[in-house]
VEXKE-681834 format. One record per residue: x, y, z of N, C-alpha, C, O in turn; residue in three letters. Coordinates in Angstrom, 1 decimal. Each point is the difference from the previous one (the first is absolute). Last residue first. Layout:
N
n_u n_v n_w ca_u ca_v ca_w c_u c_v c_w o_u o_v o_w pado
X Y Z X Y Z X Y Z X Y Z ALA
...
! end
This chain:
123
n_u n_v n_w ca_u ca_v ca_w c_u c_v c_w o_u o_v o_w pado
-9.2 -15.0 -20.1 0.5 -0.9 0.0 -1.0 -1.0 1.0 0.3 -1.2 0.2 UNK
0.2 6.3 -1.2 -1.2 -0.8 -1.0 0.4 -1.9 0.4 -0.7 -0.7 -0.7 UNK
3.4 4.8 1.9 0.1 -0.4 -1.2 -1.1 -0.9 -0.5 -0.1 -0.5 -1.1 UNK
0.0 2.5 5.4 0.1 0.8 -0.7 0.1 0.0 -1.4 -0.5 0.8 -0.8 UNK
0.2 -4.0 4.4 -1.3 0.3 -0.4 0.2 1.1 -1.1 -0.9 0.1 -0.9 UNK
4.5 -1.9 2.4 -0.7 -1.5 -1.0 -1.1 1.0 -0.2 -0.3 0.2 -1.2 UNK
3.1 2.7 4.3 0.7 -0.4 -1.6 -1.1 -1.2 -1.0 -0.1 0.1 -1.2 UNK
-1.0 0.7 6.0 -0.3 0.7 -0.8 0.5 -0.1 -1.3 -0.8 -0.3 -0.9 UNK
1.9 -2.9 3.5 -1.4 -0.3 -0.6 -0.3 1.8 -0.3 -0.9 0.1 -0.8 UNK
5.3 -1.0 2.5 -0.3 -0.6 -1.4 -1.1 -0.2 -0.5 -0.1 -0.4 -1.1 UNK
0.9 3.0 4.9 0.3 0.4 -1.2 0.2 -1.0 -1.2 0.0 0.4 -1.1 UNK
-0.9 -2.2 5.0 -1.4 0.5 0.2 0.2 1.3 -1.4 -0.9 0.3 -0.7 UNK
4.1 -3.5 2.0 -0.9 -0.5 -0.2 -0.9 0.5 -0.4 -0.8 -0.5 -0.8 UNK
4.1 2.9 2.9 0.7 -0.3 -1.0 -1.2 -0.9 -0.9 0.1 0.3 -1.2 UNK
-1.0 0.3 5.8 0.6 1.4 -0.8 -0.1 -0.3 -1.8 -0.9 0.4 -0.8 UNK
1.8 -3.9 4.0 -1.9 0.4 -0.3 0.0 1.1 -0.9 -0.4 0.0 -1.1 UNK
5.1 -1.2 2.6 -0.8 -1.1 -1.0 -1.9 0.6 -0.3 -0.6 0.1 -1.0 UNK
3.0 2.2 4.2 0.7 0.3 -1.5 -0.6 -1.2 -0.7 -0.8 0.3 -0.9 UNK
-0.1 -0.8 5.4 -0.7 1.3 -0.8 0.1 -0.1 -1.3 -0.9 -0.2 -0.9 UNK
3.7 -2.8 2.9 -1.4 -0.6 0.3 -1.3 1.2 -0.8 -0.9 -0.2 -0.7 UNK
5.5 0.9 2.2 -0.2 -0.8 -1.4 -1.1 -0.6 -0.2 -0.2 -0.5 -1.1 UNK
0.9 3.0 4.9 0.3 1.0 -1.6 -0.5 -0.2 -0.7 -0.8 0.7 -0.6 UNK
-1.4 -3.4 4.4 1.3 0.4 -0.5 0.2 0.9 -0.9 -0.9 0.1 -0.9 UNK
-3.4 -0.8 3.7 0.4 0.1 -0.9 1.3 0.0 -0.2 0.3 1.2 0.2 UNK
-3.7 -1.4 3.5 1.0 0.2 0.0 1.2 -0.5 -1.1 1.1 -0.6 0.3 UNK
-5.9 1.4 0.4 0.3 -1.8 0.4 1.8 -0.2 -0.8 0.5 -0.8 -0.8 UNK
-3.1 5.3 1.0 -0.2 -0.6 1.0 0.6 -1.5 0.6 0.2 -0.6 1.1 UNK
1.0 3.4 -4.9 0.5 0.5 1.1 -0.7 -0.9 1.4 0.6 -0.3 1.0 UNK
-2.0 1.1 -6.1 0.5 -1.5 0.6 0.8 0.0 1.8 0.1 -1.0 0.7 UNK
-2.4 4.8 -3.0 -1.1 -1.0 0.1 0.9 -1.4 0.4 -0.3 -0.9 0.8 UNK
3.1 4.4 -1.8 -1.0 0.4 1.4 -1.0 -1.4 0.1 -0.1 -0.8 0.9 UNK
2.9 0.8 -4.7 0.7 -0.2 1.4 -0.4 0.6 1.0 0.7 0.0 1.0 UNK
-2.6 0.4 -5.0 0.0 -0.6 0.1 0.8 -1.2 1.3 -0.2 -1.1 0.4 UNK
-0.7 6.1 -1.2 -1.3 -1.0 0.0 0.2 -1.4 0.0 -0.9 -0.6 0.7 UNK
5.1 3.5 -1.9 -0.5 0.1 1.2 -1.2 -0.9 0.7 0.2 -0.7 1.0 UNK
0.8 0.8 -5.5 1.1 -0.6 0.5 -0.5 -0.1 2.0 -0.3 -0.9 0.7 UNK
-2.1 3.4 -3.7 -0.4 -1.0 -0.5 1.0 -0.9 0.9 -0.6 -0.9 0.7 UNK
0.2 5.6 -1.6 -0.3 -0.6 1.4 0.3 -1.6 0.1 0.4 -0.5 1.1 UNK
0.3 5.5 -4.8 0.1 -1.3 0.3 -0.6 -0.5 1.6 -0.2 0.9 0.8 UNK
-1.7 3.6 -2.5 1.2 -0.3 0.8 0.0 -1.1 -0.2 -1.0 -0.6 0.4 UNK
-1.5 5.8 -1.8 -0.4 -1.8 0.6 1.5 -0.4 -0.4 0.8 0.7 -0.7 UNK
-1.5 4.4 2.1 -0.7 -1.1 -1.0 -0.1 -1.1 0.1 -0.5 -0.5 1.0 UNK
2.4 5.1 1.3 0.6 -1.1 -1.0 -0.5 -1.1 -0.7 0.6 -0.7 -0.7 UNK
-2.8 4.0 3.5 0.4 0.3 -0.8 1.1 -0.6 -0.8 0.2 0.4 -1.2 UNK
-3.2 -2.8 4.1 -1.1 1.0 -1.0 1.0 1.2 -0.4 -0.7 0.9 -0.5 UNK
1.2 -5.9 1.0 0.2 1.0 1.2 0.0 1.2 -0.8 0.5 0.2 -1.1 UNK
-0.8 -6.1 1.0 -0.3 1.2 -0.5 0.2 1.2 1.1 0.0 -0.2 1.2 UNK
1.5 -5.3 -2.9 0.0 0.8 1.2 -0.5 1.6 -0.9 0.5 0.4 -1.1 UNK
-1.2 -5.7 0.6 0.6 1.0 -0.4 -0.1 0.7 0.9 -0.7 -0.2 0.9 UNK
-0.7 -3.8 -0.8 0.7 -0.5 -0.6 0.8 1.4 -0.7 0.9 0.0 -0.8 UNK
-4.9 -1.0 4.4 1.9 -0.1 0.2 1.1 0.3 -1.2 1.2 0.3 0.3 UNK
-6.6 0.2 0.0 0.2 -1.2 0.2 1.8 -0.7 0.3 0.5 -1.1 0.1 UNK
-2.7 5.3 -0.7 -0.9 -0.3 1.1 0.8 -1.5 0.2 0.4 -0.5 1.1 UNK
1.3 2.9 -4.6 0.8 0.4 1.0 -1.0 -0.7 1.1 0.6 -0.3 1.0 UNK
-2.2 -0.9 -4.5 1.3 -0.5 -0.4 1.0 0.9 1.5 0.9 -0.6 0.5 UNK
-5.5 2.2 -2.0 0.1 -1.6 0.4 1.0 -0.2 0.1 -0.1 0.5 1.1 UNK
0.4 3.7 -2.1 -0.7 0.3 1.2 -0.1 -2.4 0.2 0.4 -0.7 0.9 UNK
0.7 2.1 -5.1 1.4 0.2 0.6 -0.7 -0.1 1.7 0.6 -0.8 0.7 UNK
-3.9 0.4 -3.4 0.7 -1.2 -0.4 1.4 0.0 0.7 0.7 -1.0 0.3 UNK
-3.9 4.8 -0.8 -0.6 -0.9 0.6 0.9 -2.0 0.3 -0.4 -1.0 0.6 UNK
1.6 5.0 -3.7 0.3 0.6 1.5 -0.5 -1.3 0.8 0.8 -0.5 0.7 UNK
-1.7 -0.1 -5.1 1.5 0.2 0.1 0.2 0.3 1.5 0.9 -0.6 0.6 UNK
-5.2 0.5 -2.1 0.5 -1.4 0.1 1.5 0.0 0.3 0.5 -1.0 0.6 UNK
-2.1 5.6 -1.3 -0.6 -0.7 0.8 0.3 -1.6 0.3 0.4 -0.3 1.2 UNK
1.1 3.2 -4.7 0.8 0.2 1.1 -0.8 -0.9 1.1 0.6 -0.9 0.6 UNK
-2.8 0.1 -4.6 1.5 -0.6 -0.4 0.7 0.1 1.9 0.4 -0.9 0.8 UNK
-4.4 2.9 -1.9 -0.7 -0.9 0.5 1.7 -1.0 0.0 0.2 -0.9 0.8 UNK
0.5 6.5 -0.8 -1.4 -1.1 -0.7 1.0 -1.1 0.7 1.1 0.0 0.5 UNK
2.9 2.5 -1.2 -1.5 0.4 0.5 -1.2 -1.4 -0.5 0.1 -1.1 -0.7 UNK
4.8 0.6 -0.3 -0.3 1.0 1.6 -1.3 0.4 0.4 -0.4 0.2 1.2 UNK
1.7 -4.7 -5.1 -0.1 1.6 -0.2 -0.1 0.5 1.5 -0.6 -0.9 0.7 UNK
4.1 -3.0 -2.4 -1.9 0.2 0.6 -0.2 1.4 0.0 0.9 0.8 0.3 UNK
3.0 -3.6 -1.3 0.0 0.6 -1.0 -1.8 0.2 0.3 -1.0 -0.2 -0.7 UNK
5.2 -1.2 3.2 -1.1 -1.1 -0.2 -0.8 0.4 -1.1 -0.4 -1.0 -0.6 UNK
3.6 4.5 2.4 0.6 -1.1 -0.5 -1.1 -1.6 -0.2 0.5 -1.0 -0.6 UNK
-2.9 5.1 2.1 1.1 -0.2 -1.4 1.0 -0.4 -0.4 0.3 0.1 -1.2 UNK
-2.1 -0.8 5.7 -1.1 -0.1 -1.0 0.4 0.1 -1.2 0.2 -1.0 -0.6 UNK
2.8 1.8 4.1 -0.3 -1.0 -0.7 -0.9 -0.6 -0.8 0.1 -1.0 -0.7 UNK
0.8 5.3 1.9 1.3 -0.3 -1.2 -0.5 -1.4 0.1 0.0 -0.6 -1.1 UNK
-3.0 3.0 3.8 -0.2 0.1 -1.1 1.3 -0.9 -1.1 -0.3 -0.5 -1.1 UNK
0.6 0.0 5.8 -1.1 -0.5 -0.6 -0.2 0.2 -1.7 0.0 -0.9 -0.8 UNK
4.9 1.2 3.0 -1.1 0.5 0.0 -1.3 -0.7 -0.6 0.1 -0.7 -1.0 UNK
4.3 -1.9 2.9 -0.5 0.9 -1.5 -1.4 0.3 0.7 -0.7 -0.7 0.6 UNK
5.9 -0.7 2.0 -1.8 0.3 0.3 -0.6 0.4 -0.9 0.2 1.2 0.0 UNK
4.1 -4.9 -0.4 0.1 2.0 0.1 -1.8 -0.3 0.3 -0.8 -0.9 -0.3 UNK
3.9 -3.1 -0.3 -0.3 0.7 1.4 -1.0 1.4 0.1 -0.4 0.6 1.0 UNK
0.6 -4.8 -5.2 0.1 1.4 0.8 0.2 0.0 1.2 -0.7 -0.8 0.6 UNK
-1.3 -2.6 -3.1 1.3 -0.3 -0.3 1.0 1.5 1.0 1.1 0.0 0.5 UNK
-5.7 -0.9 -0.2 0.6 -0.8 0.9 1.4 -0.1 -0.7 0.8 -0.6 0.6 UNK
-4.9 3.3 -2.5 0.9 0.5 1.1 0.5 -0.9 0.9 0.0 0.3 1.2 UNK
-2.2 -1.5 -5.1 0.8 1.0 -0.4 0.5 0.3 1.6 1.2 -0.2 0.2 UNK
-4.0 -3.4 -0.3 1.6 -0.1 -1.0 0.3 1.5 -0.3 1.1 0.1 -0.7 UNK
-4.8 -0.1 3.5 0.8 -0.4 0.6 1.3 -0.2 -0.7 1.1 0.3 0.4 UNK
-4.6 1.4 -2.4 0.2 0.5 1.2 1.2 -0.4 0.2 1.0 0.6 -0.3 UNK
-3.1 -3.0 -2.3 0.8 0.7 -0.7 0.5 0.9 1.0 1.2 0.2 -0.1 UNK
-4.2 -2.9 1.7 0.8 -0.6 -0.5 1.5 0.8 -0.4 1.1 -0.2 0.4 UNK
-5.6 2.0 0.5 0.7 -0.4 1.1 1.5 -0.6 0.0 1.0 0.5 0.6 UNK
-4.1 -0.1 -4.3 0.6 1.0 0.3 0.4 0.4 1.0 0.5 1.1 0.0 UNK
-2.5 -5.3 -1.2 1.2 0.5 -0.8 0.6 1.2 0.4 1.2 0.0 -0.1 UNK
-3.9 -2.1 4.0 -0.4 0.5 -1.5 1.6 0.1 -0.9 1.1 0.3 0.5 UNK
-1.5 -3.5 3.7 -0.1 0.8 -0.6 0.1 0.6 -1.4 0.6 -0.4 -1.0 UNK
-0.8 -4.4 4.0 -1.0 1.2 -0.8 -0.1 1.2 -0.2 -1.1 0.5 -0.1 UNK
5.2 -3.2 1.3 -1.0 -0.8 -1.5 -1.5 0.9 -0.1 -0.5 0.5 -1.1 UNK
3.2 0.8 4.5 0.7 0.1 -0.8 -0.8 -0.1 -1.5 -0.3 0.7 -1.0 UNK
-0.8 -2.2 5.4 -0.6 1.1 -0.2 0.5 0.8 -1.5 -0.6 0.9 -0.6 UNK
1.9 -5.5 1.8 -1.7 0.0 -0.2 -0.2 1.5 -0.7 -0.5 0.2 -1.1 UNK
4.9 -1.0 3.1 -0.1 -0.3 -1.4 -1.5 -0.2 -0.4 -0.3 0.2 -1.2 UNK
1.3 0.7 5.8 0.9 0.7 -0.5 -0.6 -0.1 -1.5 -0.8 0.8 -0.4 UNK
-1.0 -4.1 2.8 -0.5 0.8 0.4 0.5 1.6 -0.9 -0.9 0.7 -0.7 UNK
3.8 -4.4 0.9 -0.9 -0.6 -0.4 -0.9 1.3 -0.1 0.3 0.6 -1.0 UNK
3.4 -0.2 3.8 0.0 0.1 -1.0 -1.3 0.1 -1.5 -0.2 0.9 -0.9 UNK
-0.9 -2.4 5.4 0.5 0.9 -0.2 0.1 0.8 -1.1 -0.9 0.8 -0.4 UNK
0.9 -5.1 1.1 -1.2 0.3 -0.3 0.2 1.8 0.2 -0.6 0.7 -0.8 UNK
4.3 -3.1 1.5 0.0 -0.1 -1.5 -1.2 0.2 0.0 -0.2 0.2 -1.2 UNK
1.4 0.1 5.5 1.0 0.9 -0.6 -0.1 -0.4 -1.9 0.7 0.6 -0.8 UNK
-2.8 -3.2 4.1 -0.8 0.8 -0.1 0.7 1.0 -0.6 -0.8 0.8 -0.5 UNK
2.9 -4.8 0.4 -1.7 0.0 -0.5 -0.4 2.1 -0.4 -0.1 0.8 -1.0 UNK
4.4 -2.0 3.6 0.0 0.1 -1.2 -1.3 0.1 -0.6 -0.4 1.0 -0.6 UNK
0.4 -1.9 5.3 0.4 1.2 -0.7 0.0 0.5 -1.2 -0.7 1.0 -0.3 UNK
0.4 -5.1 1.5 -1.4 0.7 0.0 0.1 1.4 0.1 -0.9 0.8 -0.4 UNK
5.0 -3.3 0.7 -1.5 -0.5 -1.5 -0.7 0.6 0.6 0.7 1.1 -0.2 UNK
1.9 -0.4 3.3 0.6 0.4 -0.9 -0.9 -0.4 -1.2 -0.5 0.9 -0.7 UNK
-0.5 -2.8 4.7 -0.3 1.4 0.0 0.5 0.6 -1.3 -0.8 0.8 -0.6 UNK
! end
């Protein structure tokens, strides 16, 4: 039972790092800026920290990409404080079922920020 546990606790995972690998760059960047943080940044301040314009076809992909990213766990939004690390959380919810250790999270966790960091640098 315990291997097969495991299996499925690395397809899991696995699963975890797929959705990772296809997001947009600017999903990406999403994420490396607001996971070192606890604090909630406003939409607009993060758009201007990513350096996207607020209006036109820029705010649009920009809004539309935070709306994927909260649909999909990895952030949290709330329409007066803004969008929100999650990342940590997502990943120890999705593992939660086949009852994940810490250490077991923290390893995926931690995995799944080093494939942002590779995708970020081009690596």
């Amino acid at each position: 039972m315990r291997a097969l546990r495991k299996e499925y606790l690395r397809r899991e995972a696995d699963r975890i790092l797929v959705r990772v690998r296809e997001m947009t760059p600017l999903e990406r960047d999403i994420l490396l800026i607001l996971e070192p943080t606890d604090k909630w940044v406003g939409n607009v301040a993060l758009a201007t920290r990513l350096g996207r314009s607020t209006g036109g076809n820029q705010w649009a992909v920009f809004t539309k990409a935070v709306k994927g990213l909260a649909g999909a766990g990895f952030v949290e939004v709330k329409e007066r404080a803004g969008v929100h690390r999650n990342l940590r959380a997502k990943v120890a919810a999705d593992l939660a079922h086949y009852e994940a250790t810490v250490e077991e999270a923290e390893a995926v966790y931690q995995t799944v920020i080093a494939e942002l960091a590779k995708e970020a640098v081009g690596a």
